[in-house]
C-alpha positions in Angstrom: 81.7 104.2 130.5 81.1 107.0 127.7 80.4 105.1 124.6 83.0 107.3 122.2 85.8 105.8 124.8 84.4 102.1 124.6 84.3 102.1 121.1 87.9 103.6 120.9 89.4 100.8 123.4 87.6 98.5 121.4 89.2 99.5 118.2 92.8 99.8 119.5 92.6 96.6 120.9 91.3 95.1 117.4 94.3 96.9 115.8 96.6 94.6 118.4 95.0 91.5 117.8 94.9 91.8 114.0 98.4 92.8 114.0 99.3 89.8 115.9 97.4 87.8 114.5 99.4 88.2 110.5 101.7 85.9 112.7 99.3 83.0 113.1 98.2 83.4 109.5 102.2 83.2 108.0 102.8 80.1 109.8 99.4 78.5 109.9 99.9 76.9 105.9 102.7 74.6 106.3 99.7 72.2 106.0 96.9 73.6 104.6 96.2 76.1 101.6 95.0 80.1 101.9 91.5 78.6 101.4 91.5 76.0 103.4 93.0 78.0 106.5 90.8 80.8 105.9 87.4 78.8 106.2 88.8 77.1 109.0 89.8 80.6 111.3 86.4 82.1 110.3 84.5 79.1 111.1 86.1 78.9 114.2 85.1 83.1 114.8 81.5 82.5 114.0 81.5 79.2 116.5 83.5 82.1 119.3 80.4 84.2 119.0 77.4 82.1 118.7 76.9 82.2 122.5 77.1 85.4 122.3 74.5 86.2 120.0 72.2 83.6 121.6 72.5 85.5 124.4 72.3 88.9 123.8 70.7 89.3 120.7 69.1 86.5 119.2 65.6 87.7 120.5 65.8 90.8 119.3 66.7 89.9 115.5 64.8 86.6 114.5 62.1 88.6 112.5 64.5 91.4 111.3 67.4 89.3 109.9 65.2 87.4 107.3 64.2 90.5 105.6 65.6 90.8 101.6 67.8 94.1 102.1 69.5 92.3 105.6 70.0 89.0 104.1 71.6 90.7 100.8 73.8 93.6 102.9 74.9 89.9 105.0 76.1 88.0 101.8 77.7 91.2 100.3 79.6 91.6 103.2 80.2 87.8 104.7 81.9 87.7 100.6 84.0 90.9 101.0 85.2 89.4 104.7 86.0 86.1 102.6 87.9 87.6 99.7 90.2 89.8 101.9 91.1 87.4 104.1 91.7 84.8 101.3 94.1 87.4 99.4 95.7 88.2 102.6 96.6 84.3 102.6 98.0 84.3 99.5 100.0 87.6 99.9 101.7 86.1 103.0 102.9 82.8 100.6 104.9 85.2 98.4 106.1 88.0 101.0 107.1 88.7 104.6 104.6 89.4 107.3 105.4 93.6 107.2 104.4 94.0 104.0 101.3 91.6 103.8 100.2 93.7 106.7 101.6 97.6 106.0 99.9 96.7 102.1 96.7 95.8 103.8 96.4 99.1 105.1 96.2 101.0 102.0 92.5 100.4 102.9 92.1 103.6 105.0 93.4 105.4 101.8 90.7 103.6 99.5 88.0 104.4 101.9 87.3 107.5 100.0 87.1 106.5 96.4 84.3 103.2 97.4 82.6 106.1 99.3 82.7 108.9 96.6 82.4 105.9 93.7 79.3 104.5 95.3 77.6 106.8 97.6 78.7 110.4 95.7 81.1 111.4 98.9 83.6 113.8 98.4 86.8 113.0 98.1 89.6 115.2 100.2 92.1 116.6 98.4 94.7 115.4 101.2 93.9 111.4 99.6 95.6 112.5 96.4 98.3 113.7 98.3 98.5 110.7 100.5 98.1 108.0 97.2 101.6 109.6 96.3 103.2 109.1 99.8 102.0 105.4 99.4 103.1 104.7 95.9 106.6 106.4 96.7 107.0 104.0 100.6 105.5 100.9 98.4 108.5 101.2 96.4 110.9 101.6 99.3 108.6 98.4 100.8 109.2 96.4 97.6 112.0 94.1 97.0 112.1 94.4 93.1 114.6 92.4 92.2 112.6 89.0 94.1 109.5 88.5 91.3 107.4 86.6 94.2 107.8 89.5 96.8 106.7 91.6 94.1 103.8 89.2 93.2 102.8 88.9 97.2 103.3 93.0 97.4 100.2 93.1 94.2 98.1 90.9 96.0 98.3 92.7 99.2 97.3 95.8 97.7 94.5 94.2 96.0 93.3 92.6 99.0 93.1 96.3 100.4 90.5 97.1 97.7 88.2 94.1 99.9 88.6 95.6 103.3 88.1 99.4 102.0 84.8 97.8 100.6 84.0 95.6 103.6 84.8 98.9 106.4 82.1 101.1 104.0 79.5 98.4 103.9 79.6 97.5 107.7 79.4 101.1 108.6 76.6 101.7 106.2 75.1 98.4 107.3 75.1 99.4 111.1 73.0 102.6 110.4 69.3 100.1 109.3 70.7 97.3 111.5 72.2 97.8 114.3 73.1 94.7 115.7 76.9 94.2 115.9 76.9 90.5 117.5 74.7 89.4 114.6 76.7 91.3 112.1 80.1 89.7 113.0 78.6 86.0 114.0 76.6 86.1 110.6 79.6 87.9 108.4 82.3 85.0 109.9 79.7 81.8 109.3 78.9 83.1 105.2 82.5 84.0 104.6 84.2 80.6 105.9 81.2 79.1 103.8 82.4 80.8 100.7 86.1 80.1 102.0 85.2 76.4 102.1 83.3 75.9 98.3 86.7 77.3 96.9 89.1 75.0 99.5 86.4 72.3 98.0 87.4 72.9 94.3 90.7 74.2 94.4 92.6 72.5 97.7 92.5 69.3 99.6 90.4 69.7 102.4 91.8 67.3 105.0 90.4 67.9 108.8 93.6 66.4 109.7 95.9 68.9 108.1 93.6 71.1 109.7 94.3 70.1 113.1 98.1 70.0 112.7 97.8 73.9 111.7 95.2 73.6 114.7 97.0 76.6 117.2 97.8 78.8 114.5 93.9 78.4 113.3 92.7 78.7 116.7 94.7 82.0 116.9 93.4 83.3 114.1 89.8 82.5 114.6 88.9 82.8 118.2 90.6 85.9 118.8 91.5 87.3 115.4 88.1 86.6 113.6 85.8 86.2 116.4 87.1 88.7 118.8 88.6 91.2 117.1 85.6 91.6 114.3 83.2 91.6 117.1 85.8 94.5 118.5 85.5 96.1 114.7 81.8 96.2 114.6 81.9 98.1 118.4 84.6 100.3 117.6 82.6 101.9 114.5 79.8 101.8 116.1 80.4 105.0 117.9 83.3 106.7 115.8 83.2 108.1 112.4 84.7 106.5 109.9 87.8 108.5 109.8 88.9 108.1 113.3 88.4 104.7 113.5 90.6 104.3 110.1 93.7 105.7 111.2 93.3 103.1 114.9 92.9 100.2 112.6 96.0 101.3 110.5 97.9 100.7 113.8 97.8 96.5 112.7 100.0 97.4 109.9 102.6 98.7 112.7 101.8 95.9 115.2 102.3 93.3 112.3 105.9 94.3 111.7 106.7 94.4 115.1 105.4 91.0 115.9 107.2 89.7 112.7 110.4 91.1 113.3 110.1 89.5 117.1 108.8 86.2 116.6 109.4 85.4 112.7 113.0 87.1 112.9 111.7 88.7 109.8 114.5 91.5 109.6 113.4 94.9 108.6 115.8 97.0 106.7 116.2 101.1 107.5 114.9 101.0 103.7 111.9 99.7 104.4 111.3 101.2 108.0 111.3 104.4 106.1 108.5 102.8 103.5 106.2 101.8 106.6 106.9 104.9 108.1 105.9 106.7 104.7 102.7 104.5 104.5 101.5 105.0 107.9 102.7 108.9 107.8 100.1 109.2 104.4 97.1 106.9 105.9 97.1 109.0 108.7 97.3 112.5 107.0 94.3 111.4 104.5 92.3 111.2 107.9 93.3 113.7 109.7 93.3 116.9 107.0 89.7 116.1 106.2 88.7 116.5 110.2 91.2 119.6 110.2 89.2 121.1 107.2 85.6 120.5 109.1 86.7 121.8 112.2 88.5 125.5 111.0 86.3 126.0 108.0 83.3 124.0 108.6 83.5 121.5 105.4 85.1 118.7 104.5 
């Protein structure tokens, strides 16, 4: 199989299983905290892929991965991994599953300014363009008369700030160490680690609880952070970062779909048109840039 389409079924279906995984995340904390539930789902993702790294790569990376500049790029991004997923938690305590998830995807829109901000890319002037589009949906999005939707809504956005950090790094990461098994086993055992020192301080952490949230966990990490960052990791392995952003935006779509169908979480024409708006402006800040390199040769 060419490894451009492998990499785009492998980021599709990633979008699907994150979507429908904001499903498993809303109802897995009747008894257990954001950072309790998140430690548990990513430890349960690393455990998914350990035989899988045994297998296929371990061989191959036991004098690489101990090198300073691997071990640093693992604990940057195994905290970025923890953080986002954490705030996503939180976000889903306050508001519904569509806007936890639609919020998240402000990412794509981010990409550029952690790019240009760190690494001196350019930044397109379609993303100023799109910020707009986003602000103007968000409000559509936002109940602002409910204070905790509005306090859910801020996290959600923040949270994006993780995964626009988290999608740079990784890609960056892949290009000196290209080993996406490691990556995502490595990423999913430091994050739940971090996940678990804050559950520690600020939750109690009962394995009990745990178990009664134990499908919803299970969910969440064997397919959602197992799987489906494996999936990530593949699916920018062979597409460029733009690409690959506007596939993954498709879990904001997925999300509200699944919550309206499962959660009976009702979506008002109101905020159709703010998802629509969202998903219009992630898209356009991808696509304009690709336009611009193909007719004039620049970006």
């Amino acid at each position: 199989m060419n490894k451009k389409i492998f990499s785009l079924i492998c980021a599709i279906s990633c979008s699907l299983i994150w979507g429908s995984a904001f499903i498993a995340q809303d109802m897995g904390m009747d008894y257990n905290g954001p950072f309790t539930f998140t430690f548990g789902r990513l430890f349960l993702g690393f455990l998914t892929l350990v035989p899988f790294l045994l297998i296929f790569e371990y061989g191959k990376i036991k004098s690489l991965i101990i090198k300073k500049e691997n071990i640093f790029n693992l604990l940057l991004i195994g905290f970025l991994l923890s953080a986002g997923n954490i705030l996503q938690q939180y976000a889903l305590l306050y508001t519904d599953v569509a806007n936890t998830a639609v919020f998240t995807v402000f990412y794509v829109v981010l990409v550029p300014f952690v790019a240009y901000y760190f690494f001196s890319k350019n930044i397109h002037k379609s993303v100023w363009l799109s910020i707009i589009i986003c602000l103007f949906g968000g409000i559509l999005l936002t109940e602002f008369e409910n204070i905790q939707v509005r306090i859910g809504d801020s996290i959600a956005i923040f949270n994006a700030l993780f995964w626009a950090f988290h999608i740079v790094f990784i890609s960056r990461f892949l290009k000196i160490f290209n080993y996406p098994i490691t990556i995502a086993c490595v990423q999913c055992l430091l994050a739940s680690l971090f996940a678990l020192c804050a559950a520690l301080v600020f939750e109690n952490v009962q394995f009990s609880n745990m178990a009664l949230d134990g499908k919803e966990m299970i969910y969440a990490g064997v397919l959602s952070s197992g799987l489906a960052f494996l999936l990530q990791i593949y699916g920018q392995q062979n597409l460029s970062p733009a690409p690959v952003a506007i596939i993954f935006s498709l879990e904001g779509v997925f999300a509200s779909v699944f919550g309206w169908i499962i959660l009976s979480q009702y979506l008002t024409e109101i905020k159709v048109i703010g998802i629509m708006l969202i998903l219009f402006a992630v898209i356009f800040s991808q696509l304009a840039p690709m336009y611009d390199k193909k007719k004039y040769g620049r970006i």
